[in-house]
MARBA-3410 file (N, C-alpha, C, O; in Angstrom, 1 decimal):
113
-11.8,192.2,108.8,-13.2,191.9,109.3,-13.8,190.8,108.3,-13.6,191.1,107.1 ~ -14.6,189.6,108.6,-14.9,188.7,108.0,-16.1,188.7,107.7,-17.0,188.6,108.6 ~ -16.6,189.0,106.3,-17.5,189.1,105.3,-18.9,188.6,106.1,-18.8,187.7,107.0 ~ -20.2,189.1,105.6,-21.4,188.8,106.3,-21.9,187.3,105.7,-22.6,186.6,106.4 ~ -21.5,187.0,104.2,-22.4,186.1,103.2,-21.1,185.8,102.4,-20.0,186.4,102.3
-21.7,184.2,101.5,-20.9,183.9,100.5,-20.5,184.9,99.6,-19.4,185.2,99.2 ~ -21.7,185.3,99.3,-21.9,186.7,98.5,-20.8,187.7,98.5,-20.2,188.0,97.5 ~ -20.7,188.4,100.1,-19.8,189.0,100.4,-18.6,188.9,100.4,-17.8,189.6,99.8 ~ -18.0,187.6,101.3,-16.7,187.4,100.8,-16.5,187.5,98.9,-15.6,188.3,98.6 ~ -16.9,187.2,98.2,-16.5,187.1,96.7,-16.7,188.8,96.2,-16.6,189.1,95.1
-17.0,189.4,96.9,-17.3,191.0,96.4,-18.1,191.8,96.1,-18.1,192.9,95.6 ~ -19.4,190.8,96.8,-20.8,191.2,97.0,-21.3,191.5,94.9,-21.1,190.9,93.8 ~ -22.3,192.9,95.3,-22.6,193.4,94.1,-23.0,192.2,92.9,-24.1,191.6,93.1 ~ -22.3,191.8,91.9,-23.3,191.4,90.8,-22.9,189.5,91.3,-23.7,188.6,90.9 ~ -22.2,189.4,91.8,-22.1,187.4,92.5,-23.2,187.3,92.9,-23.9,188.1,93.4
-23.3,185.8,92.6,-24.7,185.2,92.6,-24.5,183.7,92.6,-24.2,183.0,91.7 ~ -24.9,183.2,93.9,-25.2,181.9,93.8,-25.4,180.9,92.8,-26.6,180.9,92.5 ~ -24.6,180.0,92.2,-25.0,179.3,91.1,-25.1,177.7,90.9,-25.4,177.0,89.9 ~ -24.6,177.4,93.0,-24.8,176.3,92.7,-23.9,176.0,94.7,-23.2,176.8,95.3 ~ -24.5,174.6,95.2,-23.7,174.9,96.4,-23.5,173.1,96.1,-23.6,172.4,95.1
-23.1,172.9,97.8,-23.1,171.8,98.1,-22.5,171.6,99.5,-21.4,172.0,99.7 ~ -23.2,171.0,100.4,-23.3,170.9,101.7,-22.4,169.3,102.0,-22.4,168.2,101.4 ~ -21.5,169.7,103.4,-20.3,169.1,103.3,-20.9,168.3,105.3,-20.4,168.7,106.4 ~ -21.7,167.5,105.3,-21.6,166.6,106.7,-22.5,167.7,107.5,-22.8,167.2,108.5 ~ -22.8,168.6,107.3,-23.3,169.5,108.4,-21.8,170.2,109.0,-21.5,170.9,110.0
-21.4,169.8,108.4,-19.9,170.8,108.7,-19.9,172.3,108.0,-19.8,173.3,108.6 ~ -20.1,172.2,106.7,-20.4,173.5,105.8,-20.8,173.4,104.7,-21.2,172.3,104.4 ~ -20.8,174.2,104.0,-21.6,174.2,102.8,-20.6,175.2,101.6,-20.3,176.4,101.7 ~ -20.3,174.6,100.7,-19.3,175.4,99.4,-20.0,176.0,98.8,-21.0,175.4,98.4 ~ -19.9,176.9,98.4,-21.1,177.7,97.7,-19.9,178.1,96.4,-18.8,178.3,96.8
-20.2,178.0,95.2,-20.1,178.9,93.6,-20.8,179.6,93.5,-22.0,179.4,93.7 ~ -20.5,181.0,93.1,-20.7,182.1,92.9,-20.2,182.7,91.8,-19.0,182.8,91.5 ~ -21.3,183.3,90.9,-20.6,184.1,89.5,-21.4,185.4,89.5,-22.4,185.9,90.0 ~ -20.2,185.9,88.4,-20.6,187.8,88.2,-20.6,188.0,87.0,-20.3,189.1,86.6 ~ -20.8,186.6,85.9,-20.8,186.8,84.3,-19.7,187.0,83.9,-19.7,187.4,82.8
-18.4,186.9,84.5,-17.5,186.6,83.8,-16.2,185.2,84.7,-15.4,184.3,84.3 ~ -16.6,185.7,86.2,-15.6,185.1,87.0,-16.3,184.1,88.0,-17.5,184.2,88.4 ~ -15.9,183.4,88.2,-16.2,182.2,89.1,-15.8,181.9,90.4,-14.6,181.4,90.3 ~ -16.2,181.8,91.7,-15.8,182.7,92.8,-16.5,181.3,93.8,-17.7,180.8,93.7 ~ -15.4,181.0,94.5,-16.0,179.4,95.7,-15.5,180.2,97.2,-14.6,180.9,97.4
-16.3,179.9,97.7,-16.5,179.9,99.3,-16.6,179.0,100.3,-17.4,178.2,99.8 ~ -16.2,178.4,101.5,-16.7,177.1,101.7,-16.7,177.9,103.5,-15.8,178.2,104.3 ~ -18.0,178.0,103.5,-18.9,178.6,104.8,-19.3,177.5,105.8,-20.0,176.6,105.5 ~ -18.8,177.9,107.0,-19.1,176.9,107.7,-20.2,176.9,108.5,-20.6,178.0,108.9 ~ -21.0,175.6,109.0,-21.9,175.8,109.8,-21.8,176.8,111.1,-20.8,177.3,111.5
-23.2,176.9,111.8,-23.0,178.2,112.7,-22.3,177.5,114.0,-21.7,178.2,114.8 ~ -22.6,175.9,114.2,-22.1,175.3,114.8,-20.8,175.5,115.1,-20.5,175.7,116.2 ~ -19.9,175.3,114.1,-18.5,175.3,114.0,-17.9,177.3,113.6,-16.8,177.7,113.4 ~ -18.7,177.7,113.6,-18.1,179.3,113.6,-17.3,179.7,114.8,-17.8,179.0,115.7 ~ -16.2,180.6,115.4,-15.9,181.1,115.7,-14.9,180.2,116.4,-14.3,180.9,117.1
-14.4,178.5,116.4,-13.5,177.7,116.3,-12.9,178.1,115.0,-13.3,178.3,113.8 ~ -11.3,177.9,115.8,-11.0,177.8,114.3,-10.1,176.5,113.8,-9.1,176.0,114.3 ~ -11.1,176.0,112.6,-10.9,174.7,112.5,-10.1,174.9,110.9,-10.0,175.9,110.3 ~ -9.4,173.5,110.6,-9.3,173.8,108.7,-10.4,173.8,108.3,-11.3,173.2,108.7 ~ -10.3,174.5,107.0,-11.7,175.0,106.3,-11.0,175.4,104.9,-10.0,176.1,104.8
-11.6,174.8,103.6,-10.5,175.1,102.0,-11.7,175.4,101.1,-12.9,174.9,101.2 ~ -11.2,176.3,100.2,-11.9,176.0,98.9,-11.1,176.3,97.9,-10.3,177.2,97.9 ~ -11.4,175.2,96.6,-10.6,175.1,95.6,-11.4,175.3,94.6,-12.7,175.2,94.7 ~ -10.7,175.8,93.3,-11.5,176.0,92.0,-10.7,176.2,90.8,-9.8,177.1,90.8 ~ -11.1,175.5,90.0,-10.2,175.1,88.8,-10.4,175.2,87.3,-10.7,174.2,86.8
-10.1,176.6,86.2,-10.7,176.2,84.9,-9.9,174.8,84.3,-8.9,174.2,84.5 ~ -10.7,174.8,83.8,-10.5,173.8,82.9,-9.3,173.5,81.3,-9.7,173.7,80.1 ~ -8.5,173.2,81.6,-6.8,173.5,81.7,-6.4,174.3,82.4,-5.3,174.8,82.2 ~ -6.7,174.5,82.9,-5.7,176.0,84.0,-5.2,175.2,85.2,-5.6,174.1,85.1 ~ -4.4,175.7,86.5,-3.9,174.7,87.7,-4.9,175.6,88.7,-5.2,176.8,88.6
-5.2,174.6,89.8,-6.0,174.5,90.5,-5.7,175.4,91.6,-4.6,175.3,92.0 ~ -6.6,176.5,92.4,-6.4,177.6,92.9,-7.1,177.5,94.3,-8.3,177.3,94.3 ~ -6.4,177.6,95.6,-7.1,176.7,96.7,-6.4,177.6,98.1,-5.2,177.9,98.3 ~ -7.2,177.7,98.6,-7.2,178.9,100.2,-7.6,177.3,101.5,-8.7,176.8,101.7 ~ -6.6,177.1,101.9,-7.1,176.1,103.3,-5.8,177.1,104.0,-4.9,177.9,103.6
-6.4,176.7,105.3,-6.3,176.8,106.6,-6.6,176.9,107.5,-7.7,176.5,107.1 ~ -6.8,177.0,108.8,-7.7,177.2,110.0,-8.3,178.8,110.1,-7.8,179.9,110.4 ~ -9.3,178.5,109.6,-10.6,179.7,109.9,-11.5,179.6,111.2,-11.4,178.8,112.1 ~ -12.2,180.4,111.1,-13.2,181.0,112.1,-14.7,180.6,111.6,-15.7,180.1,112.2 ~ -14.6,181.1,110.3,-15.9,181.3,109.5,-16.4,180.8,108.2,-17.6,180.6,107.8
-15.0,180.7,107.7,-15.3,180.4,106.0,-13.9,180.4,105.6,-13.0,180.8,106.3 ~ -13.6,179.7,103.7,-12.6,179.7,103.4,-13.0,180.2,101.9,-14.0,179.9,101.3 ~ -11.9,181.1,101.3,-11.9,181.6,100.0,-12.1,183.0,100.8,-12.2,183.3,102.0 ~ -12.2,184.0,99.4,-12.7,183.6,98.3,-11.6,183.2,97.1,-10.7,184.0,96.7 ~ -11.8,181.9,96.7,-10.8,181.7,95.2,-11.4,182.0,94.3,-12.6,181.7,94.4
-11.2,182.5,93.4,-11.4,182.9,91.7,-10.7,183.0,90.8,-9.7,183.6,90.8 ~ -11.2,182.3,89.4,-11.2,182.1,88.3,-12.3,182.6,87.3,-13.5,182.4,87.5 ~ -11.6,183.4,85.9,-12.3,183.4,85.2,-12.5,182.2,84.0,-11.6,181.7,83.3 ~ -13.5,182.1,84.1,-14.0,180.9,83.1,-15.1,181.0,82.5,-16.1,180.2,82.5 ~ -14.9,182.3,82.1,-16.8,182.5,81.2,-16.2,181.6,79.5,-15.1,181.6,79.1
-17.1,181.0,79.1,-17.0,179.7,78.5,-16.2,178.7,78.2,-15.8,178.2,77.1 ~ -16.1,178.4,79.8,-15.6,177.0,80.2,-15.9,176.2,81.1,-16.7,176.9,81.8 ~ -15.7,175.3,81.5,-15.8,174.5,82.6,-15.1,174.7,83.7,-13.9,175.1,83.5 ~ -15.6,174.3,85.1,-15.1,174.5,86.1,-15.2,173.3,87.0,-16.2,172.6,86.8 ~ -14.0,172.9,88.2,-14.2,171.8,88.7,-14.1,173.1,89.9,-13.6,174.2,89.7
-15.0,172.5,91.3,-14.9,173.2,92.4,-15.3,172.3,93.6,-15.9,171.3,93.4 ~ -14.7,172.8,95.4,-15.0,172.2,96.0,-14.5,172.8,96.8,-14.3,174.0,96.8 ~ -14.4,171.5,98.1,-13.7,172.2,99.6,-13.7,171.0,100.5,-13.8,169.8,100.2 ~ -13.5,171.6,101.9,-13.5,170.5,103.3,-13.5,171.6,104.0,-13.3,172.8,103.8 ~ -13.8,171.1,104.8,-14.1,171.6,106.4,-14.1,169.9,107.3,-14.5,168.8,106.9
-13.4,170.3,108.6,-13.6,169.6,110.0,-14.1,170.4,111.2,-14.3,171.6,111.2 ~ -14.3,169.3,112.3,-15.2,170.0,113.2,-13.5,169.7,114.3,-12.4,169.2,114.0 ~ -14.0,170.2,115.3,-12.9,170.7,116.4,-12.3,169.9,116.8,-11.3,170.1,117.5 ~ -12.7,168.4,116.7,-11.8,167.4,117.3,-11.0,167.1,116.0,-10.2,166.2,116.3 ~ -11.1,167.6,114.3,-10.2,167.4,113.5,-10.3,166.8,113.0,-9.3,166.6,112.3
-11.6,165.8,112.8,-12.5,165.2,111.7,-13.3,165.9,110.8,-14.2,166.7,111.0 ~ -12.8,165.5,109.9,-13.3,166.6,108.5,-14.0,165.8,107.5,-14.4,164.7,107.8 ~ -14.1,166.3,106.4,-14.7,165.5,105.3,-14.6,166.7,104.1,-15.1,167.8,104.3 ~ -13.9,166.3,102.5,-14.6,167.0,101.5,-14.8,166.8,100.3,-14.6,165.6,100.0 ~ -15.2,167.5,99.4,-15.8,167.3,98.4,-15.3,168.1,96.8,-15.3,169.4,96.7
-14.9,167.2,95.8,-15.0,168.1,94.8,-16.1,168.1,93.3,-16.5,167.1,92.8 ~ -16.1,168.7,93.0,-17.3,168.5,91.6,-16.4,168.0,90.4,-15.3,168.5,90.4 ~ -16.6,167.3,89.5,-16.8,167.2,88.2,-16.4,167.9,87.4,-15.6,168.6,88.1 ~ -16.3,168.6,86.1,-15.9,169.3,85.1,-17.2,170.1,85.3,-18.0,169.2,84.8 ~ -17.8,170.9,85.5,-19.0,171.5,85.2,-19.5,172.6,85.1,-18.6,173.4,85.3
-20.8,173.3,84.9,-21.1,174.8,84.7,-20.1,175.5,83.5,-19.3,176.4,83.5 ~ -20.5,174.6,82.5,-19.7,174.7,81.2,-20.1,176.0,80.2,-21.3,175.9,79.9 ~ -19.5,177.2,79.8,-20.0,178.0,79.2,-20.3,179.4,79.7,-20.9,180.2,78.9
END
């Protein structure tokens, strides 16, 4: 069964939004932390829900290799996690819409510490 919230998919309880970024109106990647772990989601618009299109999210400490869930979803992709309580994290995703035009995005080194 597929999770209510970003929130949820990552394990609900102490995750907490800590930063997003919206992908074309296709979806939106949400970061998520619980004070020690670092938790990406990449939720799709309500538009594109219940198609299932590719949909990824990636997330990376900083020296560590990069940890990444794509495939054709319904709803959302992840949850990926890393712990990186005092370090940096690179994070992101993609999503397409049904004809298979997509677009994505990744961050920077960031949310250091």
């Amino acid at each position: 069964m597929a999770a209510s919230s970003p929130t949820a998919a990552c394990g609900g309880g102490s995750y907490h939004v800590i930063d997003s970024h919206a992908i074309s109106g296709l979806a939106t990647i949400y970061l998520l932390y619980n004070g020690s772990t670092n938790c990406v989601v990449t939720w799709k618009s309500s538009k594109y829900q219940g198609g299932y299109t590719l949909t990824g999210a990636t997330i990376q400490r900083k020296g560590g290799s990069k940890i990444s869930d794509t495939g054709s979803y319904k709803i959302y992709a992840g949850p990926v996690k890393v712990n990186a309580a005092g370090t940096c994290v690179s994070w992101g995703g993609h999503a397409s819409n049904s004809a298979g035009v997509g677009e994505g995005w990744q961050s920077s080194w960031t949310h250091c510490g």
